[in-house]
C-alpha positions in Angstrom: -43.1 15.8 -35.8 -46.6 16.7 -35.6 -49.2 15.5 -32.7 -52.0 16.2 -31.0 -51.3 19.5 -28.3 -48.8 20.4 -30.8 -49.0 24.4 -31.9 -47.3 24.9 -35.4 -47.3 27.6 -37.5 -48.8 27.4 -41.2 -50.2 29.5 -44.1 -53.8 28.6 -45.3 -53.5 26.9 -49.4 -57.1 26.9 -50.0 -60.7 26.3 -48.9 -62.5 22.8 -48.8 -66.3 21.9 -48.9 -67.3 22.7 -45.3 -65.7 25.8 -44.2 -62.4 24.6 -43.2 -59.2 26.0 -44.6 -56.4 23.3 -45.6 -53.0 23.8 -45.1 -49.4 21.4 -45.6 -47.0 21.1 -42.6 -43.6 20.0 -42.9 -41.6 18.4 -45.8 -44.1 15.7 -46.7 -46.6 18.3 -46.9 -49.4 16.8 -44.4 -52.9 18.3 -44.6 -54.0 20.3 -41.8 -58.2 21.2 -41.8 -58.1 25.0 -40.0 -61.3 25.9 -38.6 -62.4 30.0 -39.4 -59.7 30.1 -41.8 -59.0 32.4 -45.1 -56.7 31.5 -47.9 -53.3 33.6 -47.4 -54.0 33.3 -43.5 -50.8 33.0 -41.9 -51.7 31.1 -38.6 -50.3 29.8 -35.4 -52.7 26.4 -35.0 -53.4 24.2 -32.4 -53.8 20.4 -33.2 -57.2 18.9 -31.5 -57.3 16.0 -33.4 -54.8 13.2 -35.6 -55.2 10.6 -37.9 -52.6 9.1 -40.6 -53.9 10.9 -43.5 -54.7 14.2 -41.9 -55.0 16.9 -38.7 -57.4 19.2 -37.5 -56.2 22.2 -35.7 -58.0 25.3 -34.1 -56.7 29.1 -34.4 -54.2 30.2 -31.4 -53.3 33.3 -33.3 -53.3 35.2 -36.3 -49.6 35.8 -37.3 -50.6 37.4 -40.7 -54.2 38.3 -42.1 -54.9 37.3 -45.6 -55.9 40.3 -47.5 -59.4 38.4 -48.5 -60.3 38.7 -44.4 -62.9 40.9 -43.2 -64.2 41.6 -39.7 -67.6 39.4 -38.8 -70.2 41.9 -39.1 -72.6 39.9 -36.5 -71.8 40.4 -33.1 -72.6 36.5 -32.2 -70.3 35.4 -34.8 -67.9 33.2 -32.6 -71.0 31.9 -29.9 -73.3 30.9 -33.4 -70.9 30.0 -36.6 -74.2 29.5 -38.4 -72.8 31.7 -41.3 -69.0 31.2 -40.6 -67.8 32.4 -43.7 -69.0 35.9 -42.8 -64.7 36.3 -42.4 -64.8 36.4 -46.0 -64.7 39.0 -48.6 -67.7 38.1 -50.5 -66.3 38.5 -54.0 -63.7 36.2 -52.9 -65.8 33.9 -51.2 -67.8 33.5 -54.5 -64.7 32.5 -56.1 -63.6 30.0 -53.4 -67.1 28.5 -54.0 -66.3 28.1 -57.5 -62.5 26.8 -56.8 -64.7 24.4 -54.3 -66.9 22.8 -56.8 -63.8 22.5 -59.1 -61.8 20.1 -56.5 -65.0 18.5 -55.8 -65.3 17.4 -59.5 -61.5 17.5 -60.3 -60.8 14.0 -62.6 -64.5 13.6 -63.1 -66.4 13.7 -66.5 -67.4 17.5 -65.1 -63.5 18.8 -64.8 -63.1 21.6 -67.3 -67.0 22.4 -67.5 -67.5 24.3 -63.9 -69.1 28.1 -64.4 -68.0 30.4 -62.1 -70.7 30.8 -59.2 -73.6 33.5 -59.8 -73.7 36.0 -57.2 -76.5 36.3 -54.7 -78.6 39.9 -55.7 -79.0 40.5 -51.8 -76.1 38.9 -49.1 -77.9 40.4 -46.4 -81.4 39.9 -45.0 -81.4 37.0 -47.8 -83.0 34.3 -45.6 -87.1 34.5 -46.1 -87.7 31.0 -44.1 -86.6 31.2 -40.3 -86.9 28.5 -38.0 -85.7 29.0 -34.1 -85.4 26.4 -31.7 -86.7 27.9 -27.9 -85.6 26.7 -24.5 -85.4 28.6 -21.4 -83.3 28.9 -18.4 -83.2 26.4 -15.1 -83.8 28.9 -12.5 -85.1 32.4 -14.0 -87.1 30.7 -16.5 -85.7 33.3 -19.3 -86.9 32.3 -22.9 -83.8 32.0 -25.0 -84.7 31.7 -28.8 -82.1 31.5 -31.4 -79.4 29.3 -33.0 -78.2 26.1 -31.5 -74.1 26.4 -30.9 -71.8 23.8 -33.2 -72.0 20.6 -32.3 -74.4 20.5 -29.4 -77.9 21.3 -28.6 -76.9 24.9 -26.2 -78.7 27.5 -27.4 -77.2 31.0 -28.3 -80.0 33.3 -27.8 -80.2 35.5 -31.0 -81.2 39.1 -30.6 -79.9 40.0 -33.9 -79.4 38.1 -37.1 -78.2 40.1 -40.1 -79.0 37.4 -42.1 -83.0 37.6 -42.0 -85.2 41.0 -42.2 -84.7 43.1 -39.6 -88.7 42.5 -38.4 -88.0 39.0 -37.3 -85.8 39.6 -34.9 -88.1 42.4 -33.7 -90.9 40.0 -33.4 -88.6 37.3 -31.5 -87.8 39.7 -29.4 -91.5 40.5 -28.6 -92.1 36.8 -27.6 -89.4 36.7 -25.4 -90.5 39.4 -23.4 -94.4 38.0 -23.8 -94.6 33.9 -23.7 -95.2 32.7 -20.1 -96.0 29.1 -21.2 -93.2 27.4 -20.8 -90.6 26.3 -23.2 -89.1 22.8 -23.9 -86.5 20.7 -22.2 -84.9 18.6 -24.8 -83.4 16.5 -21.8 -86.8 15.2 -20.3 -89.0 15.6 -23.0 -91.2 17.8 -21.4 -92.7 21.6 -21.6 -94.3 23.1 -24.6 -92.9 25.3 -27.1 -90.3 23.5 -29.0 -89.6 26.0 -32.1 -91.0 28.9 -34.1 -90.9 29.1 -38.0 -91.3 32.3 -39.9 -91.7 32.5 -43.7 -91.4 36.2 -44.5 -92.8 37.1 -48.6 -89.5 39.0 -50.1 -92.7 40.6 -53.1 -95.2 41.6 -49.8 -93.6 41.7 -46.4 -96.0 39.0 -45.3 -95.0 36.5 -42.5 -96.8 33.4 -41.5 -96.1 32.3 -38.5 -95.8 28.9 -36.6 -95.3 27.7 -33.3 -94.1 24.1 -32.8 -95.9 22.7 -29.5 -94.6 19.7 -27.9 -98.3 18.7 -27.3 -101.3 16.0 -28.1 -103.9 17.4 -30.1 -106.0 16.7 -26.8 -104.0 18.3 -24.6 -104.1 21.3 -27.2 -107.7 21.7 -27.0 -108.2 21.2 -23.4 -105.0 23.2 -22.0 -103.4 25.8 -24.3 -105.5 27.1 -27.4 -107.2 30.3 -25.6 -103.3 31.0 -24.0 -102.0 30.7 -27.0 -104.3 32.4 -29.2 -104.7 35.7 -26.9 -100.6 35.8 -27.1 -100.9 35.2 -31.1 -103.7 38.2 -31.2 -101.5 40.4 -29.1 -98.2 39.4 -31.6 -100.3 40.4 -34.7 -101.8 43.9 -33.1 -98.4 44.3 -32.6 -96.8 43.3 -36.2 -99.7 44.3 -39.0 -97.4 42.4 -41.2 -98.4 39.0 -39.9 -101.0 37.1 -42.3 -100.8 34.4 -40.6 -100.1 32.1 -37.4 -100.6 28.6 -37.0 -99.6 25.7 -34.3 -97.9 22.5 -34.8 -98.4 19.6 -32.6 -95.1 17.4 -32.4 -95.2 15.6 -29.5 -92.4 13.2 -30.6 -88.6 13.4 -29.2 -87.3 14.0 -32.7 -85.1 16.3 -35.3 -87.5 16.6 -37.2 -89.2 20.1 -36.4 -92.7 19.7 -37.8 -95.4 17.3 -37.8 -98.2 16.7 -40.0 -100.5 18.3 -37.7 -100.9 21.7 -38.4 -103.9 24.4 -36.8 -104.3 28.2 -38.2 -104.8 30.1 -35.6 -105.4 33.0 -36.9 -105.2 34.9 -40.5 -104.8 33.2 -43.9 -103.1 30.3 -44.9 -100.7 32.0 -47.3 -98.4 34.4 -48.5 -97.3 35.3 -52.2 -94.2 35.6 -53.4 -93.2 37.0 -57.1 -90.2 35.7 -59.3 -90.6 37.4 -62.8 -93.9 37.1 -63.8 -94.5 34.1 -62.0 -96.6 34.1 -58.2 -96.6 31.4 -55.9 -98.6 31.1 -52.9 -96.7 29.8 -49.7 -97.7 28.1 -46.8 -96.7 27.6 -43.8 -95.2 23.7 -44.1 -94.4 24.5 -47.7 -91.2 24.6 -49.3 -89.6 27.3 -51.0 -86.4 28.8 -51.7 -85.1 31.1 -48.4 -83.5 33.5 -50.9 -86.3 34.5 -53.3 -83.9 36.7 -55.4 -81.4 34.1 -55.3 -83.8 31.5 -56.2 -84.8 33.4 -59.6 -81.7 33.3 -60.6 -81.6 29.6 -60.1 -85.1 29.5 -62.0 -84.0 31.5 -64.4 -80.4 29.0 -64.8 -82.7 25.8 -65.3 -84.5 28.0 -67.9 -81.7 28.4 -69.9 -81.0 24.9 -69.9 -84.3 23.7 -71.6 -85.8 24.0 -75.1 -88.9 25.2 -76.2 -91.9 23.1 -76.3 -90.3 20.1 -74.1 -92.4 17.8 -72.4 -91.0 18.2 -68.7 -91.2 15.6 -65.9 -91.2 17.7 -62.7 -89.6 15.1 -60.5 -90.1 16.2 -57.1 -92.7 19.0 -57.5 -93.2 20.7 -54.1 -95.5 23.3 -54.3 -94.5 23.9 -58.5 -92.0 26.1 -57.9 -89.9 25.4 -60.7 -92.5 23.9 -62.8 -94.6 26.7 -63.2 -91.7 28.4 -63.9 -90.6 26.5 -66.7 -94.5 26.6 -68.1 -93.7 29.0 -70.9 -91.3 26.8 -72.4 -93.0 23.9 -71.7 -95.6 21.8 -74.1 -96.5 19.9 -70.9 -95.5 20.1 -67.0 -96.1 16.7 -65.5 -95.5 17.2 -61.5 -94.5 14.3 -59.4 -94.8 14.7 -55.6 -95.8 12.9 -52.4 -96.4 15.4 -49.8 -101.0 16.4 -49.8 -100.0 20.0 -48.7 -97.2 20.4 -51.7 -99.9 19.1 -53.9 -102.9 20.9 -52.9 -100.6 24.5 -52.8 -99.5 23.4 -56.5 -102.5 23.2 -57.6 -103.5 26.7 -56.2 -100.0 28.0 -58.1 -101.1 26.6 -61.5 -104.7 28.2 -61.3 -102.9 31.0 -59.9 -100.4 31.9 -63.0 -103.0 30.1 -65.9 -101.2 27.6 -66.6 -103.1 24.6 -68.1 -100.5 22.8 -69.7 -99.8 20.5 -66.9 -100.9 17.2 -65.0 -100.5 16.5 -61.2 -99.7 12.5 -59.7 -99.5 12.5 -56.3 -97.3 9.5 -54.4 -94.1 7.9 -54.2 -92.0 9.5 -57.0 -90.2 6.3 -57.5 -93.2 4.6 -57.9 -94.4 6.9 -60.6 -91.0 6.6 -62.7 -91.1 2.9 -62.7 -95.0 3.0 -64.2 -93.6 5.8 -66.7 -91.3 3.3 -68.0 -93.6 0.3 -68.1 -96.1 3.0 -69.9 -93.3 3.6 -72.7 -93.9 7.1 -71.7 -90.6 9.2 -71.9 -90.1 13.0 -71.4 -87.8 15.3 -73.1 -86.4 16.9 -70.1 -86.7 16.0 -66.2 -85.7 18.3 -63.5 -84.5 16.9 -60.1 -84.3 18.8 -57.3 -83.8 16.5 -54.1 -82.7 17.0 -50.6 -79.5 17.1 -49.2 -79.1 13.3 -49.1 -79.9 13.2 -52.7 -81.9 11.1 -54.7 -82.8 7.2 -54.1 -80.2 5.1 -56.6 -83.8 2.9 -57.7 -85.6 6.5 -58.2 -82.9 7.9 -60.2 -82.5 4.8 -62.6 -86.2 4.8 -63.4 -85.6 8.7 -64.2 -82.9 7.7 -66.4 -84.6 5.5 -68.7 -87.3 7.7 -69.3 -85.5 10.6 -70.0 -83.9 12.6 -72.9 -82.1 15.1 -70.7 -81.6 15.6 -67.1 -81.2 18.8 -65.0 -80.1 18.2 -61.7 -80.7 20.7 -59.1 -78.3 20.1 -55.9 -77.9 21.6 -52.4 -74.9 19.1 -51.9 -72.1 18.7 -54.3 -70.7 15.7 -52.1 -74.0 13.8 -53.3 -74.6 15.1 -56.4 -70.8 13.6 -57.7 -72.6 10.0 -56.1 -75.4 10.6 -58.1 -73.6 11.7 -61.4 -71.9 7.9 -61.3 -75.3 6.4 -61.4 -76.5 8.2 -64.4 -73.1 7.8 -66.2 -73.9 3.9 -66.2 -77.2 4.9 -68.5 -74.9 6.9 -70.6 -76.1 10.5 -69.4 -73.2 13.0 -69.9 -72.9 16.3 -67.8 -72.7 19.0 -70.2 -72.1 22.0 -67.4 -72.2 22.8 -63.7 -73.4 26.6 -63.1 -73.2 27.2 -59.1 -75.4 29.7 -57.5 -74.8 31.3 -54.4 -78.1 31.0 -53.0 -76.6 31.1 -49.0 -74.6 33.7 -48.8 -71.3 34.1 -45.8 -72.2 30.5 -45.4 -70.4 27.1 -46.9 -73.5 26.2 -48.6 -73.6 25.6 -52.7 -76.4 25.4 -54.8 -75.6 23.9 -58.0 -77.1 22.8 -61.8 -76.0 20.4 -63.9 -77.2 19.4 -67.2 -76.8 15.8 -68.2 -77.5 15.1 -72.1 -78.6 11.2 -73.3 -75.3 10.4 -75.4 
């Protein structure tokens, strides 16, 4: 019998979506989730938690090593489990990605058409975007910056991350040692700096900088801007490599980290960053790929996917990452996107590369699909690159019925097989899924599928 308490001894089958390893106990082969598990592990496991159909369990020891096991390389790896497949060989852990998408997708209409997962160029120091939650002791008042631990809001104060270039964490140590403000208390909803965001350019070594301030803009003005900017002037004398640094007011008990109210400080309001022949500028609420070699690969995967002189509906522009990317193949880019700063750094990218084969309309996206298809107008190829959550079932529809073909850009396969039912019910037919491993030594899977009009 298994139960809860129980330690039993079992040998890892496989890896699921979410870096847990799965297991079978017993004769009727019940499904065990292992925690910081390898395939071929040989374990002695703990059970913390039962239900009919399966058990979790947590490591007690490691009977046998699976030969795909390596030793964490970052010292904070059992206080942070940020990148908690860092246990993996990373070969192997491509492959397990792959094997991943392929149980994911197992009896869909995508079985039998999963590439093998594209490498990352650069598994280390990959992560250009950096964003750091900042607390501080009770009693000592010690600034502790860093990664919040699973499952709670305890901060594990970071002095080294091999995952991000080495000069962040040289900087973060710097403001540690410097900020006297004060630092927030989640609990109360009171002191100042909430989080700092870096966006490092991979092409320049250029980092903007941001520091989230739980703070009015009046209280701003009156109480912290000449602090605040004499610490930002002494950071940059410090670090050349800073272009920028800017503050963001969030006064709001929230998760989400930024507000719409953003200062520059000092610097510019930019960076650049180079994929090809392509150069985007990057600011400091925009969004772009963290792994900029990574991401070209991507780019260069949706590329591959599209023929020459398409009209392309850029569903969810951003900043025109992807469109611009796509301009040479394109006979027109029309961008669709909702956020002013997106819009206003697209713009910039377009002039930027000479691109003049495009059109901008700014709003809801789902709005904009719905007038498409009252306008009869209907585009050759659109590319959809939502958020986690994936895209709005009303959004996608309209998408559907004005489009020829569909590439589908995912950071969640779990949403992405939802959103593959609602375009199979307007007879769109995935033709491939190529994964990339954008996040390297972590569960994360980016993913493209390309969905024909049958």
């Amino acid at each position: 019998m298994i139960g809860k308490g129980k330690i039993i001894e079992v040998t890892i089958e496989k890896s699921a979506f979410g870096s847990e390893g799965i297991a079978r106990f017993g004769e009727d082969k019940f499904v065990v989730f292992v925690k910081n598990s390898v395939p071929e592990d040989k374990l002695k496991v703990k059970i913390t938690s039962l239900n009919k159909r399966f058990a979790r369990a947590q490591i007690v020891e490691i009977v046998e090593p699976s030969k795909y096991r390596k030793k964490p390389f970052c010292p904070y790896y059992n206080a942070c489990g940020s990148c908690s497949s860092q246990i993996f060989d990373y070969d192997f852990l491509v492959d397990t990605k792959t094997e991943i998408l392929k149980d994911i997708f197992k009896n869909t209409e995508l079985q039998g058409k999963i590439m093998p997962v594209l490498k990352s160029p650069q598994v280390l120091e990959y992560r250009h975007k950096v964003q750091f939650p900042v607390r501080q002791t009770k009693n000592s008042k010690r600034v502790l910056i860093g990664y919040f631990k699973e499952n709670s809001h305890d901060i594990t104060n970071i002095k080294f991350c091999p995952l991000m270039p080495e000069i962040i964490n040289e900087i973060v140590q710097f403001i540690r040692d410097n900020y006297k403000a004060g630092c927030y208390d989640e609990n109360r909803n009171k002191g100042l700096l909430k989080n700092i965001l870096f966006r490092i350019s991979k092409t320049t070594g250029e980092i903007l900088m941001t520091f989230v301030l739980n703070s009015s803009e009046d209280d701003f003005e009156n109480l912290y801007q000449k602090e605040i900017f004499k610490l930002f002037s002494k950071i940059k004398n410090n670090f050349p490599s800073i272009k920028g640094a800017f503050i963001n007011l969030n006064p709001n008990k929230t998760n989400t980290i930024l507000s719409d109210i953003n200062y520059k400080i000092l610097g510019d309001d930019y960076i650049i960053e180079k994929l090809d022949n392509k150069k985007y500028k990057i600011g400091s609420l925009s969004f772009f790929q963290v792994n900029p070699q990574g991401a070209q690969i991507l780019f260069e995967t949706v590329k591959s996917l599209i023929k020459d002189n398409s009209s392309i509906l850029d569903a969810y522009g951003g900043v025109g990452a992807i469109g611009i990317y796509l301009s040479d193949k394109a006979k027109k880019i029309t961008l669709v996107e909702e956020n002013t700063n997106a819009l206003d750094m697209a713009l910039l990218n377009f002039k930027l590369n000479d691109v003049k084969n495009f059109e901008i309309f700014k709003g809801d996206a789902k709005n904009h699909f719905i007038n498409f298809q009252k306008e009869k107008r209907h585009f050759d190829t659109t590319i959809i690159d939502p958020p986690r959550s994936g895209c709005e079932k009303e959004g996608l529809e309209a998408i559907a019925q004005i489009s020829k073909n569909i590439v589908y850009v995912s950071c969640n396969p779990l949403t992405l097989k939802r959103d593959m039912e609602v375009l199979l019910e307007y007879n769109f037919k995935p033709k491939l899924l190529q994964g990339v491993d954008l996040f390297p030594y972590t569960h994360h899977i980016e993913s493209v599928v390309l969905f024909e009009k049958a």
